[in-house]
C-alpha positions in Angstrom: 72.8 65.4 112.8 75.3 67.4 113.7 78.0 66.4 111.1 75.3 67.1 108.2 74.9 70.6 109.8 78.7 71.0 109.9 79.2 69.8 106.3 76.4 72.4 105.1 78.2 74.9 106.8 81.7 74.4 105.0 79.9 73.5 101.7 78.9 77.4 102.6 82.1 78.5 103.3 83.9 77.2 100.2 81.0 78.3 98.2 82.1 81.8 99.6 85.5 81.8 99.0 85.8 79.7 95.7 82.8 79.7 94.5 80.9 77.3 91.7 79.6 77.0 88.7 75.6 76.4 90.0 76.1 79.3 92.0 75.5 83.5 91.1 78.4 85.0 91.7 76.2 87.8 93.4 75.6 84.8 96.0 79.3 84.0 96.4 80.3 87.6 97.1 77.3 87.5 100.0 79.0 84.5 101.4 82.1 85.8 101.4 81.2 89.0 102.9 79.1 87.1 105.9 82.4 85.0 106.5 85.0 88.7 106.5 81.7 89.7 108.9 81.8 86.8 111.0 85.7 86.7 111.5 85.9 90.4 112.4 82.8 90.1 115.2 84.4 86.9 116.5 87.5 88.6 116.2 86.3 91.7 118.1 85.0 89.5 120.6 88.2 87.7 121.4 90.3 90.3 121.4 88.5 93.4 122.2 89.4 97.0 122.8 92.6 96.6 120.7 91.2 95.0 117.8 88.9 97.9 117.2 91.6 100.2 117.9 94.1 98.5 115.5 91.1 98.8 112.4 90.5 102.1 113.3 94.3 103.0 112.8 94.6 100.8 109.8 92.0 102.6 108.6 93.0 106.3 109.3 96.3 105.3 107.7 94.4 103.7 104.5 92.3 107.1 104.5 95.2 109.2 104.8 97.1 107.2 102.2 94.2 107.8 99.6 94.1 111.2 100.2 97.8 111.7 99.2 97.5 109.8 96.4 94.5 111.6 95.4 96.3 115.1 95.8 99.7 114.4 94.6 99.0 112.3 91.5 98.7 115.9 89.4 102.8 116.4 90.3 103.7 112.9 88.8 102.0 113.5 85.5 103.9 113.1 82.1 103.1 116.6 81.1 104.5 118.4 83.7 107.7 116.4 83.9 108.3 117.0 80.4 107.4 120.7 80.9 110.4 120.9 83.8 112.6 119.1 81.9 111.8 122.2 79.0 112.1 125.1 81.5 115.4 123.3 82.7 117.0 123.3 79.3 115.9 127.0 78.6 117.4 127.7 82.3 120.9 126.3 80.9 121.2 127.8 77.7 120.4 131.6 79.3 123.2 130.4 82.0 
């Protein structure tokens, strides 16, 4: 009895992370999401206090990360490179 259980359980666990062709892939991104679920309470439980702390600063840093990109993808453009470089050539033939 048991191995049948066990076998349904990593037939459900592939089916997560692979996936196959009789299943939705609506259903394979449930199962995968249970398992990331499962692993992080189980983790949390083994570890504790400094598991939660560690994805709390991975995620501050991820958030903060973001944000920066967000904000400072305007001073990267094309344009504004190309309207630098201008100014700079105007800057050395005045010179």
């Amino acid at each position: 009895m048991e191995n049948a259980s066990s076998a349904a359980i990593e037939t459900r666990v592939v089916d997560g992370i692979v996936g196959t062709s009789t299943s939705k892939s609506v259903n394979s991104i449930y199962y995968f999401l249970a398992i990331i679920s499962l692993i992080v309470v189980v983790a949390t439980y083994e570890i504790g206090y400094p598991f939660v702390i560690s994805l709390g600063l991975i995620a501050t840093w991820a958030s903060l990360a973001f944000l920066v990109y967000m904000t400072a993808s305007d001073s990267f453009s094309k344009a504004n490179r190309q309207a630098l470089a201008a100014n700079a050539k105007q800057r050395k033939k005045s010179a």
